[in-house]
C-alpha positions as CSV (number, residue, x, y, z in Angstrom):
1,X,-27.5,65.7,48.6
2,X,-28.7,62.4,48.7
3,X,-27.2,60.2,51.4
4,X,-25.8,56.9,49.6
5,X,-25.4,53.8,51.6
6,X,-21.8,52.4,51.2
7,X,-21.1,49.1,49.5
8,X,-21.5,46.7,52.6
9,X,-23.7,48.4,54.5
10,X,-26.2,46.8,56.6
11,X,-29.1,48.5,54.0
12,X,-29.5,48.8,50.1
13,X,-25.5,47.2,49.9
14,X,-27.1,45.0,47.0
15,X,-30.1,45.0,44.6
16,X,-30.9,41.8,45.5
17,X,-30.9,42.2,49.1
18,X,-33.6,45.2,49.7
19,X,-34.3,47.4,47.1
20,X,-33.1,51.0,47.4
21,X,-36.3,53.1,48.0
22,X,-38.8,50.4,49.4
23,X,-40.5,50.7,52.3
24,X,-39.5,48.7,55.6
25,X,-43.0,46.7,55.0
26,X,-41.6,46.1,50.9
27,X,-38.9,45.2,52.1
28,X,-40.2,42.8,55.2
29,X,-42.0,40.8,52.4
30,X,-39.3,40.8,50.2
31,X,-37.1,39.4,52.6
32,X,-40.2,36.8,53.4
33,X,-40.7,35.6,49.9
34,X,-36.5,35.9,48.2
35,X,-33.1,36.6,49.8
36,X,-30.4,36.3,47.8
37,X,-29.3,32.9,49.1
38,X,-32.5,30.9,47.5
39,X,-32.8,33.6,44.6
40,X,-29.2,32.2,43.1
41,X,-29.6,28.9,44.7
42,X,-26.2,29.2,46.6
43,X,-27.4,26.0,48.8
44,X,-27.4,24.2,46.0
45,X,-24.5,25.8,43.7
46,X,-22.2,25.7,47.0
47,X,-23.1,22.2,47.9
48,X,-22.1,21.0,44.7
49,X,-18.6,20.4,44.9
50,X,-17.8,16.9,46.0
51,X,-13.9,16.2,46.1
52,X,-12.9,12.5,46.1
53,X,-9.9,13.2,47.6
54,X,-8.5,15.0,50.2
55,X,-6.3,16.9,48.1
56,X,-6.2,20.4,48.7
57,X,-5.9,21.6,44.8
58,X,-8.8,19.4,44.0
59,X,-11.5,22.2,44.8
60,X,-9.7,24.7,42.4
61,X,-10.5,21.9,39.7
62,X,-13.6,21.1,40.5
63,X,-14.8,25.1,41.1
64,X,-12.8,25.7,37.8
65,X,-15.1,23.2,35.6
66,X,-18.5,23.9,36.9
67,X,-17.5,27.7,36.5
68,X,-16.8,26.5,32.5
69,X,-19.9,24.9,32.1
70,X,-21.9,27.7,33.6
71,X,-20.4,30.0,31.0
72,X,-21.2,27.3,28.0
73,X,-24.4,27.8,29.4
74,X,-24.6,31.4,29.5
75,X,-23.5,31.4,25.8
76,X,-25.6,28.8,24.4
77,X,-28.5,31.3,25.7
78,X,-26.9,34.1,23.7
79,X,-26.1,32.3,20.8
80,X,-30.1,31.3,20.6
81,X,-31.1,34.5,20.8
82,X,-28.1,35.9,18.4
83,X,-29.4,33.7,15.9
84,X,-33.2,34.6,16.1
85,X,-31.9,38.5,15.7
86,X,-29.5,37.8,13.0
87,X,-32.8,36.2,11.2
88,X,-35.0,39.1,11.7
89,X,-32.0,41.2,9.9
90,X,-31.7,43.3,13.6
91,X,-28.1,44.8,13.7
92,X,-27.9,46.4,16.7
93,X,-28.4,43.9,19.2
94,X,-26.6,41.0,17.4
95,X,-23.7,43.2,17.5
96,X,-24.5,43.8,20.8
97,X,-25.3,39.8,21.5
98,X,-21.8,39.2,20.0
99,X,-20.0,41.5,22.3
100,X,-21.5,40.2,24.9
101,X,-20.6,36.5,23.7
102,X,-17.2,37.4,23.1
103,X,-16.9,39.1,26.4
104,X,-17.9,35.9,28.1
105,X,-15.2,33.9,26.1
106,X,-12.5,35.9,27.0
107,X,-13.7,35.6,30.9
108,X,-13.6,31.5,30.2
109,X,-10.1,31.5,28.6
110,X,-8.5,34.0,31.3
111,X,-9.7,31.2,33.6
112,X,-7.1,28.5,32.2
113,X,-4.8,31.3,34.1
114,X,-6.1,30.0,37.3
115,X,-6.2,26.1,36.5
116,X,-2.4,26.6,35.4
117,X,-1.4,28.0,39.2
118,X,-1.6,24.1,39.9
119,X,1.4,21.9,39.1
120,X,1.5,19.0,37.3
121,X,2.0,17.3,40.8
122,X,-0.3,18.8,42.5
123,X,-2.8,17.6,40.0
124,X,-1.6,14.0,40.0
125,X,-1.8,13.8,43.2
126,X,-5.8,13.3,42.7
127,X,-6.1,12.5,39.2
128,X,-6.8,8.8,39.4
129,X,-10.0,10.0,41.1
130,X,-11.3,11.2,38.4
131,X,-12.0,7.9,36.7
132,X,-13.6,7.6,33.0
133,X,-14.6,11.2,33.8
134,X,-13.3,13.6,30.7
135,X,-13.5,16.9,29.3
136,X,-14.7,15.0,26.0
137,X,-17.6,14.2,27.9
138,X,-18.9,18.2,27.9
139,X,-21.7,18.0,26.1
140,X,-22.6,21.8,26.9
141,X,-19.2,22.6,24.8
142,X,-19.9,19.7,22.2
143,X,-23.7,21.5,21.9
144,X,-21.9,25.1,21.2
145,X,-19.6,23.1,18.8
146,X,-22.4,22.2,16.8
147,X,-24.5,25.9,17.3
148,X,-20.8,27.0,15.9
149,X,-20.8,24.7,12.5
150,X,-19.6,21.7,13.8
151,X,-20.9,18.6,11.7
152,X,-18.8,15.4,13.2
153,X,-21.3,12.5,14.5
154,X,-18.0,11.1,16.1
155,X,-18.8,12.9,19.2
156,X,-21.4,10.7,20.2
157,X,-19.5,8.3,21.2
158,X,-19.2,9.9,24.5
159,X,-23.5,9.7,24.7
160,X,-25.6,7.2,24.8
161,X,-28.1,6.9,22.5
162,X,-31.6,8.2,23.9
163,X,-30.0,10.1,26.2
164,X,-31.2,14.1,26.8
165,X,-27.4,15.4,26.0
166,X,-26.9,13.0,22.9
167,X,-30.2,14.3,21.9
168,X,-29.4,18.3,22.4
169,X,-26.2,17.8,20.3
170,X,-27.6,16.1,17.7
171,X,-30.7,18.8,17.2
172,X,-28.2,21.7,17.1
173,X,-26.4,19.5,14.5
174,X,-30.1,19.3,12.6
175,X,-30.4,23.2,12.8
176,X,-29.0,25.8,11.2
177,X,-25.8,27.2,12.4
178,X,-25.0,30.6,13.5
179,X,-22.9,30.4,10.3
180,X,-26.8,30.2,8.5
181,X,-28.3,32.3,10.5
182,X,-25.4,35.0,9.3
183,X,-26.3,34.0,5.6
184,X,-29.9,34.7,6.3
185,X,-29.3,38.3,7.9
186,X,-26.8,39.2,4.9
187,X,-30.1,38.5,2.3
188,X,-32.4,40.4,4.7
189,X,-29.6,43.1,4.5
190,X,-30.1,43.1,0.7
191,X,-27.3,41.0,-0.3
192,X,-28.1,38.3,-2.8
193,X,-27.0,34.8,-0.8
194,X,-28.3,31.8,-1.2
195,X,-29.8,30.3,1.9
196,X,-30.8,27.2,1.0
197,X,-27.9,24.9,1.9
198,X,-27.9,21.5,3.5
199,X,-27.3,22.5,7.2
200,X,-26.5,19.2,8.8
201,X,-23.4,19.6,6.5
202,X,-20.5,21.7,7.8
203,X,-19.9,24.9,6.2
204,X,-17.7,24.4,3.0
205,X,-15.6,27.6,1.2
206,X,-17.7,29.4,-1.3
207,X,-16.0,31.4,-3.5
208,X,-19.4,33.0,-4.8
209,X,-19.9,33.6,-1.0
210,X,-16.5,34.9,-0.7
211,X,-17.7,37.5,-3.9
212,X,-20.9,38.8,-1.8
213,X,-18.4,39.4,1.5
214,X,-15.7,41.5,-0.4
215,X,-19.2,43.9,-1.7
216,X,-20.5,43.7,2.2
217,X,-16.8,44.8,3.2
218,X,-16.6,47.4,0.8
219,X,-20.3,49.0,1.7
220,X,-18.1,49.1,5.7
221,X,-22.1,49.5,6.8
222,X,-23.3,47.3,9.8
223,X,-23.3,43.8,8.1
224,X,-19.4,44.1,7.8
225,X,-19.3,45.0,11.6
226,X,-21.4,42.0,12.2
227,X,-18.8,39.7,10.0
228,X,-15.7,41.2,12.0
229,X,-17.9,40.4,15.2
230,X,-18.4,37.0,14.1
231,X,-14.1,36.5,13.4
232,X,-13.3,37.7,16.4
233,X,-15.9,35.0,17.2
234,X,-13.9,32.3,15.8
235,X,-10.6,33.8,16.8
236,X,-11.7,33.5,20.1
237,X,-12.3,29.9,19.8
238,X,-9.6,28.8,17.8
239,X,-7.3,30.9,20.9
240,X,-9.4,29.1,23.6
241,X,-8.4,25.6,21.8
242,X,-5.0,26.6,22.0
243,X,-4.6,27.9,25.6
244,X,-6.5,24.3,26.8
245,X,-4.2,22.2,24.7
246,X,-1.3,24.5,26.0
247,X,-2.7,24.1,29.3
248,X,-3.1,20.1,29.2
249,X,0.7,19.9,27.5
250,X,2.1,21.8,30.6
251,X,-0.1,19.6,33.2
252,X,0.2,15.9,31.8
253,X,2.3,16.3,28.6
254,X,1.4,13.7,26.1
255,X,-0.1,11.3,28.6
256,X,-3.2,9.6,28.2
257,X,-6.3,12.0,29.2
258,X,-8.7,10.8,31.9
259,X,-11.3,8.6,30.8
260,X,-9.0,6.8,28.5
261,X,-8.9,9.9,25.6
262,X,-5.8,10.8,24.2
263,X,-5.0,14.5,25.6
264,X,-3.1,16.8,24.0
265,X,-2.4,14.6,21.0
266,X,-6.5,15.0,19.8
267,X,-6.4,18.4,21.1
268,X,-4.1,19.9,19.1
269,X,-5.9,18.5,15.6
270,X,-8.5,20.5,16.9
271,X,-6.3,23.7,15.9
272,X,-6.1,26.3,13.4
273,X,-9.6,25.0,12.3
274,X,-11.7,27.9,11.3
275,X,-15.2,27.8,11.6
276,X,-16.5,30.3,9.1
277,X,-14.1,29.4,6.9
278,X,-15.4,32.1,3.8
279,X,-14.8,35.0,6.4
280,X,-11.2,34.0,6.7
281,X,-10.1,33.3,2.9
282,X,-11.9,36.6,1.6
283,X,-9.5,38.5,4.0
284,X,-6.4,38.1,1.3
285,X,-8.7,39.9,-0.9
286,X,-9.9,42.9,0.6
């Protein structure tokens, strides 16, 4: 019976800390050349939270946001890849890719849980340190916006031009969307779409569209997996709008955001706004 070191042991308590197996002189240079302190950066990650205030709920705020924008991150990279796979007609891993997107979305909006264990007090009571900073001014979120389908050059306004975010928004706004890249997988699944829309415009209804999805629903092969994939996808979206304009309502009501936006009054025209639009109006059909 093999003797298993238990989870916080002094040896093999973590893959990243001395591989289970190795020798003592493996693991001598492992320890020499990565530990799991410069391997994940934690100097850096850890010293990156810089209150401007001596408020004690202002480190759950900050922690909370960089947390956020590590997850836009994480599911930019996915969607990249979800769109090359989707291209290549592969139905497996997108489905696979989507989960784990969706997955990674539900993680982010269970964190508004957290941010909404501070008061409205407690988060005045540092707010005007903020400044002109905003959450308008994510441009990892306006970046997944426009991966998503989003076509609204009104964002910029938060970028200056020649700047590396404005530019990164603006090229996923040039590309095709995930939306296209769907299109594209359905023809290399035998459908007959057309692919050749303009795709710096957003994605407009299609009733001959709509036609194609009731025949992919009704073959209930992997395609229709991958379109029930991609609305939980938007459902996901659409519920993490609502829990943040929820969330902002409960904090500062219909006060002015930071950095002079307007709060929860924009927010909430930002509801109910589907992204693939066709996937939702065939659904009365089916």
């Amino acid at each position: 019976m093999t003797d298993h070191t238990a989870v916080g042991g002094s040896e093999g308590a973590c893959p990243l800390g001395g591989a289970w197996g190795s020798t003592p002189e493996d693991a001598a240079k492992t320890q020499e050349a990565l530990s799991y302190t410069s391997y994940l950066a934690l100097d850096e990650i850890l010293g990156a939270q810089r209150p401007r205030s001596d408020e004690h709920d202002e480190l759950l705020f900050i922690v909370i946001h960089q947390v956020y924008e590590l997850w836009f991150k994480q599911i930019l990279h996915e969607a990249a890849f979800l769109q090359q796979n989707l291209e290549k007609g592969t139905t497996a891993h997108s489905i696979r890719i989507l989960r784990r997107i969706l997955t990674i979305l539900k993680v982010a909006v269970a964190q508004i849980d957290v941010l909404e264990t501070m008061t409205p007090s407690q988060f005045t009571s540092f707010r005007a340190r903020l400044d002109a900073s905003s959450g308008f001014q994510s441009a990892q979120f306006r970046e997944l916006e426009a991966v998503l389908g989003r076509r609204d050059e009104r964002v910029f306004a938060h970028y200056p031009e020649g700047g590396e975010q404005r530019k990164r928004i603006a090229d996923a706004m040039a590309r095709p969307s995930l939306f296209d890249s769907f299109l594209a997988y359905l023809k290399a699944s035998g459908y007959s779409v057309e692919c050749d829309r303009d795709v710096t415009r957003p994605v407009e209804p299609s009733p001959a569209l709509q036609a194609i999805l009731l025949d992919v629903y009704s073959d209930d092969g992997g395609p229709s997996v991958v379109a029930e994939c991609l609305v939980d996808l938007d459902e996901g979206m659409q519920e993490w709008r609502y829990r943040h304009v929820k969330m902002v309502e409960r904090t500062i009501g219909d006060k002015t955001g930071t950095g002079g936006s307007s709060g929860a009054t924009y927010l909430r025209t930002t509801l109910f706004q589907p992204m693939f639009p066709d996937l939702w109006a065939v659904r009365s059909r089916l």
